[in-house]
mmCIF file of the N, C-alpha and C atoms, coordinates in Angstrom:
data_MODEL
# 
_entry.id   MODEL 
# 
loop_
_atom_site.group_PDB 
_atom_site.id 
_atom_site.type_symbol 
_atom_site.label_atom_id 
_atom_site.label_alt_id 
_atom_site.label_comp_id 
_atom_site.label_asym_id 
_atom_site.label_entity_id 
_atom_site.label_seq_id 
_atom_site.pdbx_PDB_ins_code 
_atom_site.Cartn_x 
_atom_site.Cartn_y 
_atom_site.Cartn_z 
_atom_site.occupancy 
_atom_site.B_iso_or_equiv 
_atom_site.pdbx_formal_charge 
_atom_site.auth_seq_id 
_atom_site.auth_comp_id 
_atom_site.auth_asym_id 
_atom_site.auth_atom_id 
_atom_site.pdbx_PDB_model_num 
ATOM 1   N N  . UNK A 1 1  ? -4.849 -7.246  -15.027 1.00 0.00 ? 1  UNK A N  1 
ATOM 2   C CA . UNK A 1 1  ? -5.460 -5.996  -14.650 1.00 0.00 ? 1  UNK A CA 1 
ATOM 3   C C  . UNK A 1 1  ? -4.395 -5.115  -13.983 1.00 0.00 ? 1  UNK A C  1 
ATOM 4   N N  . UNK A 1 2  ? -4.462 -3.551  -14.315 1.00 0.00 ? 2  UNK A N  1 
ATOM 5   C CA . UNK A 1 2  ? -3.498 -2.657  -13.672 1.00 0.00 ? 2  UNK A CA 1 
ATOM 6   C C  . UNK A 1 2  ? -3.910 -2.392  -11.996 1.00 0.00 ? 2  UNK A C  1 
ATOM 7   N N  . UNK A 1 3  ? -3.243 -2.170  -11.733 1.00 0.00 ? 3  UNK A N  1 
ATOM 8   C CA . UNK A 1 3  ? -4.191 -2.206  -9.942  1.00 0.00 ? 3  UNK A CA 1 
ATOM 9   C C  . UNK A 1 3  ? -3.635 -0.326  -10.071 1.00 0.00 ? 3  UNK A C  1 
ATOM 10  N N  . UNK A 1 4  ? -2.324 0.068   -9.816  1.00 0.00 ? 4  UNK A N  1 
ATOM 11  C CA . UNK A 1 4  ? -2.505 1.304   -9.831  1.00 0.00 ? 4  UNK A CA 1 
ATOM 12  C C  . UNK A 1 4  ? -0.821 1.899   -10.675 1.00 0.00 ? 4  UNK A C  1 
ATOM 13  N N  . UNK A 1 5  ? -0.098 2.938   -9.850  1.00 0.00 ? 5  UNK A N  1 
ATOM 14  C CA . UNK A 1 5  ? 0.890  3.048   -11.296 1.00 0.00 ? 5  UNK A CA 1 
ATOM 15  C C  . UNK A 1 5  ? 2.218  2.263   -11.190 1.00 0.00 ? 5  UNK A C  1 
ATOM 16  N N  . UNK A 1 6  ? 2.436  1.816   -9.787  1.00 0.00 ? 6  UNK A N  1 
ATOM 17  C CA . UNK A 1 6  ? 3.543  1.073   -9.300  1.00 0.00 ? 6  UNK A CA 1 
ATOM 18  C C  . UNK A 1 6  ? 3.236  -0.276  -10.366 1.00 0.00 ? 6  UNK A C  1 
ATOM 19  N N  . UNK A 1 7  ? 2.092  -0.798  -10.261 1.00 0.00 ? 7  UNK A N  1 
ATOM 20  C CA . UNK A 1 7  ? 1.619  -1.890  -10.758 1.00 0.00 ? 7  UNK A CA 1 
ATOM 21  C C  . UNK A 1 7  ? 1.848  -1.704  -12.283 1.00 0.00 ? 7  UNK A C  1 
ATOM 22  N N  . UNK A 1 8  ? 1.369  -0.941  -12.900 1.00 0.00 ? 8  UNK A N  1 
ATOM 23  C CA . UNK A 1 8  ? 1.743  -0.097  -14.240 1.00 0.00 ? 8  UNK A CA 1 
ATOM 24  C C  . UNK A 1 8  ? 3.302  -0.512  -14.339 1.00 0.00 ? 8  UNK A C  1 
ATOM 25  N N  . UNK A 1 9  ? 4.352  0.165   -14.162 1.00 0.00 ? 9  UNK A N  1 
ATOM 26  C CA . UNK A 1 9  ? 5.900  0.354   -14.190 1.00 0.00 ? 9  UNK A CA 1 
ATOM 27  C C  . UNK A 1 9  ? 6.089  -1.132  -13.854 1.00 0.00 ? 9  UNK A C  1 
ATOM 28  N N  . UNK A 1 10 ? 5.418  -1.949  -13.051 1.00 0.00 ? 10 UNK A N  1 
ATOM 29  C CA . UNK A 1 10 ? 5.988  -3.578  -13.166 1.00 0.00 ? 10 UNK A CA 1 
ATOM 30  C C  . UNK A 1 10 ? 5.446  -4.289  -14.507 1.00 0.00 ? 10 UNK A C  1 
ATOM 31  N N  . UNK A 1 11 ? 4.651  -3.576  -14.509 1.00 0.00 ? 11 UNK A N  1 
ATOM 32  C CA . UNK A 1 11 ? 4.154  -4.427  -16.144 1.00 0.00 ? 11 UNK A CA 1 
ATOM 33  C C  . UNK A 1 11 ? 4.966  -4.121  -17.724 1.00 0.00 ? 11 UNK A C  1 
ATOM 34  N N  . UNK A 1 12 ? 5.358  -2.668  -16.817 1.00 0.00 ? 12 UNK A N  1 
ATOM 35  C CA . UNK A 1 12 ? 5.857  -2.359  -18.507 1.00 0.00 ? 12 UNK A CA 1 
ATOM 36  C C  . UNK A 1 12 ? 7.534  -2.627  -18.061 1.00 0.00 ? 12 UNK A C  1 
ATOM 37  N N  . UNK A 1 13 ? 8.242  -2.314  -17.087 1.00 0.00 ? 13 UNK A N  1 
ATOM 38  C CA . UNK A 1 13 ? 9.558  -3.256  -17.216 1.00 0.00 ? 13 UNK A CA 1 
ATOM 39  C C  . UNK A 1 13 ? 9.331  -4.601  -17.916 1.00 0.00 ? 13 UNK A C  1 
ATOM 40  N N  . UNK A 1 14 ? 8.625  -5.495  -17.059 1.00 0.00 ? 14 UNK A N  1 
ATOM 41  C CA . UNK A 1 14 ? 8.365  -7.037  -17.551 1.00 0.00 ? 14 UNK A CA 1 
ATOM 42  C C  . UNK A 1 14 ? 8.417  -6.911  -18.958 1.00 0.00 ? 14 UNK A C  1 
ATOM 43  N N  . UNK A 1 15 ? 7.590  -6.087  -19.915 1.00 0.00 ? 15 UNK A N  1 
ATOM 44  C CA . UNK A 1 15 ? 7.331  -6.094  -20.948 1.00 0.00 ? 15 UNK A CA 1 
ATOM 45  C C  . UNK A 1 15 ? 8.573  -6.088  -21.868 1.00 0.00 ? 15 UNK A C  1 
ATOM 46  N N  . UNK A 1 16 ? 9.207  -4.923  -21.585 1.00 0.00 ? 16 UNK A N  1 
ATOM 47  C CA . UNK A 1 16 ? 10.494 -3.862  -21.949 1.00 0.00 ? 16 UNK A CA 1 
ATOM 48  C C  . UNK A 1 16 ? 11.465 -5.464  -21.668 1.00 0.00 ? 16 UNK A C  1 
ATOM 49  N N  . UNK A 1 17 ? 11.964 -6.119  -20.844 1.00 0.00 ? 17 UNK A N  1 
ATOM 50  C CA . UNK A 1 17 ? 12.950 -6.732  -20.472 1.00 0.00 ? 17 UNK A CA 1 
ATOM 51  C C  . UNK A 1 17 ? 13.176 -8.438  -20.721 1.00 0.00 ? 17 UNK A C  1 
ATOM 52  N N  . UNK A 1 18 ? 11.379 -8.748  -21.129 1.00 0.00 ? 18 UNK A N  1 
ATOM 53  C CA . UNK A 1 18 ? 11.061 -10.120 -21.756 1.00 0.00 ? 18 UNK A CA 1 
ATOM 54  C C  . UNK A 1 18 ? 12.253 -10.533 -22.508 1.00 0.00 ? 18 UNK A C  1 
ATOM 55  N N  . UNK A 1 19 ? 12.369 -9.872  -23.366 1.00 0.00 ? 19 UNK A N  1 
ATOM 56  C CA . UNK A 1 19 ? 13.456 -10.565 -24.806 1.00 0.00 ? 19 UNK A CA 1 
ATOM 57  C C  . UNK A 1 19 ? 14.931 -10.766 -24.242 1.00 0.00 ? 19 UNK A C  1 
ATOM 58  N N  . UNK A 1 20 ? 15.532 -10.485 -23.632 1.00 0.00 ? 20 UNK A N  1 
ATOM 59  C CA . UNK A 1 20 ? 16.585 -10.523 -22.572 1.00 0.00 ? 20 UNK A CA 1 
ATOM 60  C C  . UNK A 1 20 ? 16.449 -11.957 -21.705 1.00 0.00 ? 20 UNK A C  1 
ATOM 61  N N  . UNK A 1 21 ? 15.663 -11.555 -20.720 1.00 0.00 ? 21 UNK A N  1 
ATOM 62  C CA . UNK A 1 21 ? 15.082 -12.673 -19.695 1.00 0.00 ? 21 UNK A CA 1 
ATOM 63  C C  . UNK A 1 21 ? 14.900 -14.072 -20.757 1.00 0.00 ? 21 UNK A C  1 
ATOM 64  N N  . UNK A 1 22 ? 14.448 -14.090 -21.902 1.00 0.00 ? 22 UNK A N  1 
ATOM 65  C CA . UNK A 1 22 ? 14.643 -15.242 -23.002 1.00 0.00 ? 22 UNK A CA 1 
ATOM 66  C C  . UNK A 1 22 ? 15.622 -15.256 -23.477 1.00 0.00 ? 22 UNK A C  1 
ATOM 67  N N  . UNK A 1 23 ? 16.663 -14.890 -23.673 1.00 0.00 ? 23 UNK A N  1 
ATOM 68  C CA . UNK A 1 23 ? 17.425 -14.565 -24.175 1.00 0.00 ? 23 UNK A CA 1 
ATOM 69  C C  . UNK A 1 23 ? 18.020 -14.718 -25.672 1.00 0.00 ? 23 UNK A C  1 
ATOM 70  N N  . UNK A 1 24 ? 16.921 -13.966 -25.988 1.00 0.00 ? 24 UNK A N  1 
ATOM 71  C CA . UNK A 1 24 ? 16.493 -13.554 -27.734 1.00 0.00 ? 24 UNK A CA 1 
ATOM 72  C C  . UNK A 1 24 ? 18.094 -12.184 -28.056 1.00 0.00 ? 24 UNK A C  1 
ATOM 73  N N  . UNK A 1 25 ? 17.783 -11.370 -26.622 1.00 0.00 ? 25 UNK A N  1 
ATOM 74  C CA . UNK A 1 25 ? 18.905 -10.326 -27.067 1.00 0.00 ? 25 UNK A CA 1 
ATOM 75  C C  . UNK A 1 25 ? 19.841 -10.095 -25.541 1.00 0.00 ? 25 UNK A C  1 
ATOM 76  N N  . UNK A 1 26 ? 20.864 -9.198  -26.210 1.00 0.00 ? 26 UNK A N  1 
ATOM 77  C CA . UNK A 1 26 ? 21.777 -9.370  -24.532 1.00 0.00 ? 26 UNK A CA 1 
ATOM 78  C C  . UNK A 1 26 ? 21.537 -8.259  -23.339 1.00 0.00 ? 26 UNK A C  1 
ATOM 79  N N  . UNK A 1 27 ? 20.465 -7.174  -24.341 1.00 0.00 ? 27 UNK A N  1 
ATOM 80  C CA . UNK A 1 27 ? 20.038 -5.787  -23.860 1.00 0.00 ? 27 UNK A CA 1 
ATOM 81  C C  . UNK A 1 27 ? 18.865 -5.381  -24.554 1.00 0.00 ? 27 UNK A C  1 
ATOM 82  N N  . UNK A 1 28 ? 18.095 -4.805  -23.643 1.00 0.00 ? 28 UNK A N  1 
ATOM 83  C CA . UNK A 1 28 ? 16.643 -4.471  -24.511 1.00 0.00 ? 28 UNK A CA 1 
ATOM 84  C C  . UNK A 1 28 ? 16.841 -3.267  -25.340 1.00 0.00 ? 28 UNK A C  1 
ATOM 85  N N  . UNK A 1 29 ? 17.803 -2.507  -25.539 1.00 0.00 ? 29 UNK A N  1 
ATOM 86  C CA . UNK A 1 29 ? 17.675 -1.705  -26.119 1.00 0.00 ? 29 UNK A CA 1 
ATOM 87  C C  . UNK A 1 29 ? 18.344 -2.721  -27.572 1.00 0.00 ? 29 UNK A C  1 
ATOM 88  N N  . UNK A 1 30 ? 18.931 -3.658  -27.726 1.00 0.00 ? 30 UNK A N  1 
ATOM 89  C CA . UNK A 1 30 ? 18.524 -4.514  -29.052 1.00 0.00 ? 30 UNK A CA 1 
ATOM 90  C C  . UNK A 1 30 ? 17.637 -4.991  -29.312 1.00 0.00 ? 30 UNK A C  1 
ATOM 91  N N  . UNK A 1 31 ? 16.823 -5.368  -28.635 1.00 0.00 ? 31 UNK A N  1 
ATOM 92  C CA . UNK A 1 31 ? 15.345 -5.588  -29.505 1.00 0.00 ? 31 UNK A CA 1 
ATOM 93  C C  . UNK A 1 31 ? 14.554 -4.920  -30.393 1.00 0.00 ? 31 UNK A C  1 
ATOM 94  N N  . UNK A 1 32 ? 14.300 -5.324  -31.440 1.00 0.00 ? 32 UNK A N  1 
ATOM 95  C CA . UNK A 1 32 ? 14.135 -3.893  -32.618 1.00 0.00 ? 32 UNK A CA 1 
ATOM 96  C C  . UNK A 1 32 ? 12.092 -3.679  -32.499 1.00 0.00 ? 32 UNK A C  1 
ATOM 97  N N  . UNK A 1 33 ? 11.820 -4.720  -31.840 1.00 0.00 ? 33 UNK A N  1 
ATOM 98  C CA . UNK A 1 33 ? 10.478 -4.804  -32.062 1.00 0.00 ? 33 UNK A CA 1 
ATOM 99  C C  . UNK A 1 33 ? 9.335  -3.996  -30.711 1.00 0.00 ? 33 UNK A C  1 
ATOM 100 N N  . UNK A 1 34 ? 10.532 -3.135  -29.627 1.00 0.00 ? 34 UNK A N  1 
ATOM 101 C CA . UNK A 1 34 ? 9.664  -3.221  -28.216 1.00 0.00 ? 34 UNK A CA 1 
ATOM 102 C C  . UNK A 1 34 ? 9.401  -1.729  -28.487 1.00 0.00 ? 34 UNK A C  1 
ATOM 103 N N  . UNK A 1 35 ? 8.263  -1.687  -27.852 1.00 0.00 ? 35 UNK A N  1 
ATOM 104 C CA . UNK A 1 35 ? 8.048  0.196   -27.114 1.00 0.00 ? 35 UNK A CA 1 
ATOM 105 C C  . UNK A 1 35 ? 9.279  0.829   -26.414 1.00 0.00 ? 35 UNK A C  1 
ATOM 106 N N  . UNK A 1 36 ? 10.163 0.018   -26.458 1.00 0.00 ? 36 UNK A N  1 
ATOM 107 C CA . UNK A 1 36 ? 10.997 0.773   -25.229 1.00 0.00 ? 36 UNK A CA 1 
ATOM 108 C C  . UNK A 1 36 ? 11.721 1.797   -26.049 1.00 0.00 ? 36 UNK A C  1 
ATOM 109 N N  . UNK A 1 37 ? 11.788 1.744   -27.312 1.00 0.00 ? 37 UNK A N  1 
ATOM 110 C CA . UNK A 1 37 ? 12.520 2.863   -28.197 1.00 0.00 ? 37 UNK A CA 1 
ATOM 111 C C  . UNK A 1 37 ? 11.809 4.297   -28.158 1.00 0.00 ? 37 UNK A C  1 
ATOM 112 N N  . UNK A 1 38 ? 10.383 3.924   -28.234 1.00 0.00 ? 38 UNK A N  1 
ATOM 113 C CA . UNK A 1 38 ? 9.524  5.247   -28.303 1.00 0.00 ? 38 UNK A CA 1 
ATOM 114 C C  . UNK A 1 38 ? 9.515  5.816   -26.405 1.00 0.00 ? 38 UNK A C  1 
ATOM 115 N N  . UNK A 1 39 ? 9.371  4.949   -25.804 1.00 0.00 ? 39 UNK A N  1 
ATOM 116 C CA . UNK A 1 39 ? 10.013 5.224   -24.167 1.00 0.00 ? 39 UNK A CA 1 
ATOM 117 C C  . UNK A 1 39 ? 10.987 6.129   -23.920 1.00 0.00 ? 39 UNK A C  1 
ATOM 118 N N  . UNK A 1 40 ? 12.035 5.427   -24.456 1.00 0.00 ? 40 UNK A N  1 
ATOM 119 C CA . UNK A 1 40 ? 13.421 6.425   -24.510 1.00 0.00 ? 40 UNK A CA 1 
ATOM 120 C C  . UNK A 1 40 ? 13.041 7.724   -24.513 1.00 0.00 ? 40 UNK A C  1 
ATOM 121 N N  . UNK A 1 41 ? 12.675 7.734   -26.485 1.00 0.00 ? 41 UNK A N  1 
ATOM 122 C CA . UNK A 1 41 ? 12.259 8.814   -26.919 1.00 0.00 ? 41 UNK A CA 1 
ATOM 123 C C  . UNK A 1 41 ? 11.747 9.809   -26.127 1.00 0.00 ? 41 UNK A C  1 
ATOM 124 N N  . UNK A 1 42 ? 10.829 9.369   -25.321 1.00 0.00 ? 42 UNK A N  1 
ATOM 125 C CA . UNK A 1 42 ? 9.646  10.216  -24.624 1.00 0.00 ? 42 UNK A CA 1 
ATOM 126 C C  . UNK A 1 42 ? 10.712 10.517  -23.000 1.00 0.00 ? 42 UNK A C  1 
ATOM 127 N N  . UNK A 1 43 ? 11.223 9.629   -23.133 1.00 0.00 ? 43 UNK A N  1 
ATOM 128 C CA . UNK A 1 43 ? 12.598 10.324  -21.298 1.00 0.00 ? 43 UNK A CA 1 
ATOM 129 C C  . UNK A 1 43 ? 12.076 9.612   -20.773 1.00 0.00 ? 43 UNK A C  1 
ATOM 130 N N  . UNK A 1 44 ? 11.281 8.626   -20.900 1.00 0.00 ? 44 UNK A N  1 
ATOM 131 C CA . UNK A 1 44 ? 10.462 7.235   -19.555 1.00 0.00 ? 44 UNK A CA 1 
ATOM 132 C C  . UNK A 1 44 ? 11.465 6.005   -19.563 1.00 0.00 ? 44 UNK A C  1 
ATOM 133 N N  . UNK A 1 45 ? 12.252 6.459   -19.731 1.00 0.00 ? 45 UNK A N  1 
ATOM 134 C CA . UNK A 1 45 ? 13.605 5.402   -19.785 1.00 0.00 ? 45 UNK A CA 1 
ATOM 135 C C  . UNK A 1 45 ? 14.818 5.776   -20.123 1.00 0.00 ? 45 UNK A C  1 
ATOM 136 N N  . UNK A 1 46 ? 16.048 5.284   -19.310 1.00 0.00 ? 46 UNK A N  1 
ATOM 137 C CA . UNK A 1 46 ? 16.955 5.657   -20.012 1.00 0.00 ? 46 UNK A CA 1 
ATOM 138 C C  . UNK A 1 46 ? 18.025 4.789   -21.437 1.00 0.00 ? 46 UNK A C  1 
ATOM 139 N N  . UNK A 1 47 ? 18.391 4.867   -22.048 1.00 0.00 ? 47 UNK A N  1 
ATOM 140 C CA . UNK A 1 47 ? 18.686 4.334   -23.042 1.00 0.00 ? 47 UNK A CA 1 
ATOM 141 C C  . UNK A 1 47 ? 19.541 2.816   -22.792 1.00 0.00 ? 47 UNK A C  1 
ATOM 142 N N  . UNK A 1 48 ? 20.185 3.265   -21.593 1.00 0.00 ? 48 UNK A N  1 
ATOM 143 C CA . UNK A 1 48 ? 20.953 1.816   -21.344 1.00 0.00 ? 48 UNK A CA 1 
ATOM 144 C C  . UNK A 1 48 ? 20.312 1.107   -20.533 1.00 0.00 ? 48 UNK A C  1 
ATOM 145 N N  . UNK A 1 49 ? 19.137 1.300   -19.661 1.00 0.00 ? 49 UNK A N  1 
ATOM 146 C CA . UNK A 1 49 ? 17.715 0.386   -19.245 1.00 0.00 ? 49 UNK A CA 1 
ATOM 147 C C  . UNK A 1 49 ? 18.344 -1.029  -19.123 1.00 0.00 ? 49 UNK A C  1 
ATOM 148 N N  . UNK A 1 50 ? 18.121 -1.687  -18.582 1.00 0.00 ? 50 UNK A N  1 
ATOM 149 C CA . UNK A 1 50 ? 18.413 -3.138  -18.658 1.00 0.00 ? 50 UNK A CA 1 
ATOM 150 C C  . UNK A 1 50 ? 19.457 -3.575  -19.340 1.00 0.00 ? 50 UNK A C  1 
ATOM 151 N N  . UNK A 1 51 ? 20.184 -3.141  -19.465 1.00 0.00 ? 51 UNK A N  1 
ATOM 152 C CA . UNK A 1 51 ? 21.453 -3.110  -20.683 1.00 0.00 ? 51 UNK A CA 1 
ATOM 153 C C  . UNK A 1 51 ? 22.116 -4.400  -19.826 1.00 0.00 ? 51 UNK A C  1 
ATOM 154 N N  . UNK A 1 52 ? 22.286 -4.395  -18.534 1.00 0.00 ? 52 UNK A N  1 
ATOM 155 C CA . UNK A 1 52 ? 23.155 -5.913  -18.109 1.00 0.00 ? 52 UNK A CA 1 
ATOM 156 C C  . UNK A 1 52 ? 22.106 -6.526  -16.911 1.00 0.00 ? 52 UNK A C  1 
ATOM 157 N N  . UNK A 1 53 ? 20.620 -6.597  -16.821 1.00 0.00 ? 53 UNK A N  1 
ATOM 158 C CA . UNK A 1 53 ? 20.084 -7.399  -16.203 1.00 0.00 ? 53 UNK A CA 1 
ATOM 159 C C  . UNK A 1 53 ? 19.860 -7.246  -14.942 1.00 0.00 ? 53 UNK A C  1 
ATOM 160 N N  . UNK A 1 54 ? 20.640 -6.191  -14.657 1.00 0.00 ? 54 UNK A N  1 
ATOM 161 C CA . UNK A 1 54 ? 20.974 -5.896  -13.056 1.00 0.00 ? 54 UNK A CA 1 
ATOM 162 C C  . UNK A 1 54 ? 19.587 -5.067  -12.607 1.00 0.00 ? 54 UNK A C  1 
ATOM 163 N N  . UNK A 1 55 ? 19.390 -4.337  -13.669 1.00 0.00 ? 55 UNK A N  1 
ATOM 164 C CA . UNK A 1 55 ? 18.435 -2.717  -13.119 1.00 0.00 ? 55 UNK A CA 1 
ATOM 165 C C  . UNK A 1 55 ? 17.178 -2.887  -13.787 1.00 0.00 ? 55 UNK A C  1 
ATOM 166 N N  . UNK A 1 56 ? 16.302 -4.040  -13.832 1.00 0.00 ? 56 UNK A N  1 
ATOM 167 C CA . UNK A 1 56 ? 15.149 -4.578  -14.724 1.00 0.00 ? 56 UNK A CA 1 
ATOM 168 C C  . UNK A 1 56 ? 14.065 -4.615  -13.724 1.00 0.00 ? 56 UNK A C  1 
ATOM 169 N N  . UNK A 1 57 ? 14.326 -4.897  -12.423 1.00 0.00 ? 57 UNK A N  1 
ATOM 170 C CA . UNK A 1 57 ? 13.211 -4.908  -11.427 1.00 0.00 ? 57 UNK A CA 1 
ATOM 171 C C  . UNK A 1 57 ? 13.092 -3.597  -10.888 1.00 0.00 ? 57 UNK A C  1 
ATOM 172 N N  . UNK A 1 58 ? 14.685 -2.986  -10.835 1.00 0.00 ? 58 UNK A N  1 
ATOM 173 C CA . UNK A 1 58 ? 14.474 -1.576  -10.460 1.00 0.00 ? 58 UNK A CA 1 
ATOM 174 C C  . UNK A 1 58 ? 14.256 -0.623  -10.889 1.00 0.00 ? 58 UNK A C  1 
ATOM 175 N N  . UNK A 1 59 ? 14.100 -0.771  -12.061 1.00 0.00 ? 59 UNK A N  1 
ATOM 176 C CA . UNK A 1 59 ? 14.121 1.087   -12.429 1.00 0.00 ? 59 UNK A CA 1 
ATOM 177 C C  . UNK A 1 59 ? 12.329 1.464   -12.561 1.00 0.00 ? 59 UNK A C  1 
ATOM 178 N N  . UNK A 1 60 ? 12.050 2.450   -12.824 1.00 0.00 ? 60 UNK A N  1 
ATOM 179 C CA . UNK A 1 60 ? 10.747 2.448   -12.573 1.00 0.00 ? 60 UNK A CA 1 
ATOM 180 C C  . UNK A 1 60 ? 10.120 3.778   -13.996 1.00 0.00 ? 60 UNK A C  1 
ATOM 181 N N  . UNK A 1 61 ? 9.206  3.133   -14.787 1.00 0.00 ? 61 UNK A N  1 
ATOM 182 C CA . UNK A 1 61 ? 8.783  3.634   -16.105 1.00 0.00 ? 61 UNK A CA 1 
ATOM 183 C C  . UNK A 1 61 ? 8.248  4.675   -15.194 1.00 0.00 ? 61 UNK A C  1 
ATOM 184 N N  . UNK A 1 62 ? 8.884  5.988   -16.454 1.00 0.00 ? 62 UNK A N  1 
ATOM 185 C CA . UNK A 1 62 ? 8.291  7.196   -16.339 1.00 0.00 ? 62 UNK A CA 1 
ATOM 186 C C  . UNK A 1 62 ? 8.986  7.851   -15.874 1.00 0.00 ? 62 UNK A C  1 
ATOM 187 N N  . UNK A 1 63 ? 9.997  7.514   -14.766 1.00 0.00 ? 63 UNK A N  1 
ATOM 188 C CA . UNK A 1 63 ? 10.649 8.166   -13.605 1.00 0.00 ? 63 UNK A CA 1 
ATOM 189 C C  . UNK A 1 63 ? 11.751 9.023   -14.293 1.00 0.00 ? 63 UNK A C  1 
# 
């Protein structure tokens, strides 16, 4: 359940950064299968996002 939008932006990092954290890819912006492309698209992310693991808890969707 979403509680409110902070709660929101932890769900959709988690989401966005899964394939990494498994380490399926070395950066989410290689994953060919996530929302985070249409994210970009839309400016709710920036393109290098999680790119080295460091900035996955921090950055905050939408911002």
């Amino acid at each position: 359940m979403i509680r409110n939008e902070d709660d929101y932006n932890r769900h959709m990092n988690y989401i966005h950064y899964n394939p990494v954290k498994h380490g399926l890819v070395t950066s989410v912006k290689d994953w060919p299968y996530s929302t985070f492309h249409r994210c970009v698209k839309k400016g709710l992310y920036l393109p290098d996002w999680g790119g080295d693991g460091t900035d996955a808890n921090e950055a905050s969707y939408g911002e």
